[in-house]
N, C-alpha and C positions, 0 to 999 in steps of 0.2 A: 738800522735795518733789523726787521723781526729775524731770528735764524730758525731756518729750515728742520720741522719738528724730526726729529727722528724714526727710521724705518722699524728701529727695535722696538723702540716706546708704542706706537701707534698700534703694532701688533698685540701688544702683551695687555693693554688695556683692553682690547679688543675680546681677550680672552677673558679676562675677569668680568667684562661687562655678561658675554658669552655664558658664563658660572654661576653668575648670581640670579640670571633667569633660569635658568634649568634648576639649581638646587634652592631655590628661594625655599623659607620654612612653608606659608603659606601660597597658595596657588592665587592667577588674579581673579578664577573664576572657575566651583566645582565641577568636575564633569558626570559626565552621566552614562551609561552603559547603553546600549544598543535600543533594548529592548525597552528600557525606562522614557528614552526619548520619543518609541514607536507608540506605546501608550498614554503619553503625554497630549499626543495628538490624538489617540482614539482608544480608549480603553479595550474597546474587542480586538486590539492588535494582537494582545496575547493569546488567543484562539485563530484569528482569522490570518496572524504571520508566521506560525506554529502548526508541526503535526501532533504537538504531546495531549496527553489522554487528557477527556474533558470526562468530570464522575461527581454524581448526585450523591453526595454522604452527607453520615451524620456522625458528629463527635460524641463519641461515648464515652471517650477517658481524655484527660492531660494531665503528662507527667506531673509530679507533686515538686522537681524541685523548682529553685527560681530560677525563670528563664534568664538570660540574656539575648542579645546578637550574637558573640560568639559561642552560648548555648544553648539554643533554641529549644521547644516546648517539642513534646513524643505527644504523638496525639495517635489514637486507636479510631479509628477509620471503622463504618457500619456502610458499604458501598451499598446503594440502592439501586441506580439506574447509571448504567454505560452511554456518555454521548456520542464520544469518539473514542477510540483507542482501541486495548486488547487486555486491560485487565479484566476482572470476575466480581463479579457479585460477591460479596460475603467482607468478612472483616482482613481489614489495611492497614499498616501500620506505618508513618508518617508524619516528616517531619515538616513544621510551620518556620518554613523558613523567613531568614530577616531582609528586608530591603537594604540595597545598595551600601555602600559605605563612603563614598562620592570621595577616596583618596586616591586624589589622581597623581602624586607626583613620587619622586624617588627621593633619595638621602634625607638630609635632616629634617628632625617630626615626623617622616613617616610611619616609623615603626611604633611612637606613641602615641599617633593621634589611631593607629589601627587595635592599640590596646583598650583605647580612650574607648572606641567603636564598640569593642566588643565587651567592655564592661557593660555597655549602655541595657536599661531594663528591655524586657520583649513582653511587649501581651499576649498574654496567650487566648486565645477563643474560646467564648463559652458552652460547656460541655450540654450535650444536648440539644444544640444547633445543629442546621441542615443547610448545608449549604453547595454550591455550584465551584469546584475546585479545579485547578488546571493542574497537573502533575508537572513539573515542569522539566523532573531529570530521572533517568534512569536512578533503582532503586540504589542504597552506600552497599559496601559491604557487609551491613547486618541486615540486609533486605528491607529496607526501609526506604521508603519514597519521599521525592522534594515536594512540597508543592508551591507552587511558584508565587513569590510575592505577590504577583501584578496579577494573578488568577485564583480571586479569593470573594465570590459574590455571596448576598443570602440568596436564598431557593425562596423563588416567589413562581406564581403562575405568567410575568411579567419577564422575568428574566431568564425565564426557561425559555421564551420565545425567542427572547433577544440570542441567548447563547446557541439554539440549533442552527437560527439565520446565521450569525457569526459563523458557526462548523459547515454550512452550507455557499460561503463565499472565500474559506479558506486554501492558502497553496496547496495543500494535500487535495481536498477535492478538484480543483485545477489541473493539479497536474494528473492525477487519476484520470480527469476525462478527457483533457490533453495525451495522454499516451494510449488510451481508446479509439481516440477520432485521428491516430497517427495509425495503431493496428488495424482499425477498420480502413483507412486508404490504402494501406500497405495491401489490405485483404484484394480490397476490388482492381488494385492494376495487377494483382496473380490474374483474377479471374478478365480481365481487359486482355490480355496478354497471353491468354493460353487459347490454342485450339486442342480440344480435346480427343484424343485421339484414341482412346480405350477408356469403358467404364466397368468396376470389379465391385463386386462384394463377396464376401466370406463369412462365412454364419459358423460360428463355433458353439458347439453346444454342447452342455454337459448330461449325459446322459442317452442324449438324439443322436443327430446324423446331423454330421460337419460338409459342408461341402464348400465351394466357390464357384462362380457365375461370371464371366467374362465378354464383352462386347466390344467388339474392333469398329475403327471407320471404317475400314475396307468391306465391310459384311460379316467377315467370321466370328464366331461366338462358339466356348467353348463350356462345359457343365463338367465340375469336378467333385463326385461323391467320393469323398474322405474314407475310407479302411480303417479297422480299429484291432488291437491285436487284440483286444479283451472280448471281439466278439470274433476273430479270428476271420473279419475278412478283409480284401482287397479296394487299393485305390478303383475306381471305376471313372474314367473319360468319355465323355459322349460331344460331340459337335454338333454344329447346326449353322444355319446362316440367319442374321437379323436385316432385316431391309432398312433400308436410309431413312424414311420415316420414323419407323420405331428408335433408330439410334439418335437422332437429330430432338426426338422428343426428350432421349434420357438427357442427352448433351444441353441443351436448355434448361431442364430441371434442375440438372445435378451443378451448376454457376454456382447454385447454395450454397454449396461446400465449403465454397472459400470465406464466406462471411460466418463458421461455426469455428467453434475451439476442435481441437484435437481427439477429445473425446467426450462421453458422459456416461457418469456412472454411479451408481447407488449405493453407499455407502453398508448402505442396512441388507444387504444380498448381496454373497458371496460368491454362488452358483449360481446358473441358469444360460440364458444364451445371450453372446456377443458376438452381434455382426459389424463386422466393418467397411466402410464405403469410399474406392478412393476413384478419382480421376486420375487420369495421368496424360496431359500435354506431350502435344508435339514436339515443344524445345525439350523435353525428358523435365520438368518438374511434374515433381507427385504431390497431392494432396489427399491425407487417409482423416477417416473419424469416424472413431469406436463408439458403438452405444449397446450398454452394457444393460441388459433389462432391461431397456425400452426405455431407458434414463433421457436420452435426446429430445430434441425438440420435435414440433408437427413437421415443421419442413425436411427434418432426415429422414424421418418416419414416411411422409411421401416421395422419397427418391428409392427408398428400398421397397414401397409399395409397387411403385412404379418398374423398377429393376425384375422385380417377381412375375409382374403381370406380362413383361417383352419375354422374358422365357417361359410361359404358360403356352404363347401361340409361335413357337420355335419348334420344328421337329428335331427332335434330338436322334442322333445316330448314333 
C-alpha cells in the first residue's frame, strides 16, 4: 500500500514551485507599459488618450556625446507652431527619450539586464528636421522637457492633418466639452427653477455718475444716484412704479443671464465703466454679471438696453 504523501512535503514543494515563477531569471513573455500597448493598436493613442502638449519643431542642435538609453540625446528645440498645450513659441530644450525596457520582473537579472538596457546605443534625430512631437512629461529639474517615445512623427502637410483630427477626438477635448454641456445644464435648471422676483443693475463709472436701478414684481422700482466726496455731493433716491408689462418683458429677457459667465472684461482697459446685471429669485438665489467696457456679449448688452429704456418712461419721485 502507497503511504499517504505528507502534509509538510506537499506544502514546501508547493512553495518552491511558488519561487521559481516569480523569480525565474527570464520572464515567459515581455510586458509592456500601458501606453505602448494603446499605440500598438493605434498610433494616435498618444495624443488622442493624452492631454500633453502636441508642438511643431525643428531640431537645431544634439548633444555631441554618445547617446545611450540610459543617456539619452539633449536636443535644442526651434518651437514653430503650438497644437495643444501651453508651451511658447521660441527655442526648447528637450530630451529624446528612449522606449521601454520590457523588464518586467524582480530578483535575479533584473538589475543586469536593466544595465544591459541602458548601455544599449540611442539614435539620436537628425538635426535640422521638423518634426510633429508629443511632450510627454513635465519638464526634469534643469527645465528640460520629455518627449515621449511613442510621439515622434515627421511634419508633413498629411500628418498635420492627421495629428489636429487626433487633438480634436482627444479626452481633454471630451471632457472639456463634457463639463460645458454639464455647466450649460446646470445654467438652464437656475433659470427653469427661478421666478424672478427683482431685476438690478449698477453702473459704476469712472469719472461719471454711479448709480443703480431697481425693479420689483410687486411694481416698485427704485433709482439710486451714487454721491462722490471728491465732488462733495450726496446719495440721491428717487421711486417710481413699473407696471407688469414692462417688468414681465425685463423678466423674459434677462432668463440670459444664467446661460453667461460671471463677468466680462477687457484686459487692455483699466478704467471706464462697469455695469452689473443681476436677477434675483424668489427661492433668494442671485445671479450677477459684470461687463466691464462693453466687454459682454449682444445679449447683455440688450438686458441693460432694455433695463434703461423701463426707467426712461417711469416717473421718478
Amino acid at each position: 500500500m502507497r503511504p499517504y504523501p505528507n502534509p509538510k512535503v506537499l506544502i514546501s514543494n508547493f512553495i518552491l514551485f511558488v519561487s521559481l515563477l516569480i523569480f525565474s531569471e527570464k520572464p515567459t513573455q515581455a510586458g509592456m507599459d500601458y501606453m505602448q500597448y494603446l499605440v500598438s493598436r493605434d498610433s494616435a493613442a498618444v495624443i488622442t488618450q493624452t492631454c500633453d502638449d502636441v508642438i511643431v519643431a525643428k531640431i537645431e542642435r544634439v548633444s555631441s556625446h554618445f547617446s545611450t538609453n540610459g543617456n539619452p540625446p539633449i536636443l535644442e528645440l526651434s518651437v514653430e507652431r503650438i497644437l495643444r498645450g501651453t508651451l511658447k513659441i521660441g527655442q526648447l530644450t528637450a530630451i529624446w527619450s528612449p522606449g521601454p525596457h520590457d523588464i518586467d520582473w524582480v530578483g535575479q537579472g533584473s538589475g543586469e539586464a536593466l544595465e544591459k538596457w541602458g548601455r544599449q546605443a540611442l539614435l539620436s534625430p537628425p538635426v535640422d528636421k521638423t518634426m510633429i512631437l508629443v511632450m510627454g512629461s513635465a519638464p526634469d529639474i534643469n527645465k528640460r522637457f520629455l518627449i515621449s517615445p511613442y510621439g515622434r512623427f515627421d511634419f508633413d502637410s498629411e500628418n498635420l492633418k492627421w495629428a489636429i483630427k487626433a487633438i480634436g477626438k482627444s479626452i481633454c477635448v471630451r471632457g472639456k466639452q463634457r463639463k460645458i454641456k454639464e455647466k450649460q445644464a446646470k445654467k438652464e435648471a437656475s433659470s427653469k427653477n427661478c421666478l424672478i422676483s427683482e431685476v438690478r443693475l449698477e453702473s459704476q463709472s469712472f469719472g461719471g455718475d454711479s448709480y443703480q436701478l431697481i425693479f420689483n414684481r410687486d411694481g416698485t422700482s427704485r433709482y439710486k444716484i451714487f454721491g462722490t466726496a471728491r465732488h462733495g455731493t450726496k446719495d440721491r433716491i428717487f421711486v417710481g412704479a413699473v407696471n407688469q408689462k414692462d417688468f414681465k418683458y425685463l423678466t423674459d429677457l434677462s432668463k440670459d443671464i444664467f446661460k453667461m459667465e460671471d463677468g466680462y472684461k477687457d484686459p487692455s482697459l483699466a478704467d471706464g465703466t462697469t455695469v452689473t446685471t443681476s436677477v434675483i429669485c424668489k427661492n433668494g438665489k442671485i445671479k450677477s454679471v459684470y461687463n466691464s467696457n462693453h466687454a459682454g456679449p449682444d445679449e447683455l448688452r440688450e438686458i441693460e438696453k432694455a433695463i434703461h429704456a423701463v426707467k426712461e418712461k417711469i416717473v421718478w419721485k
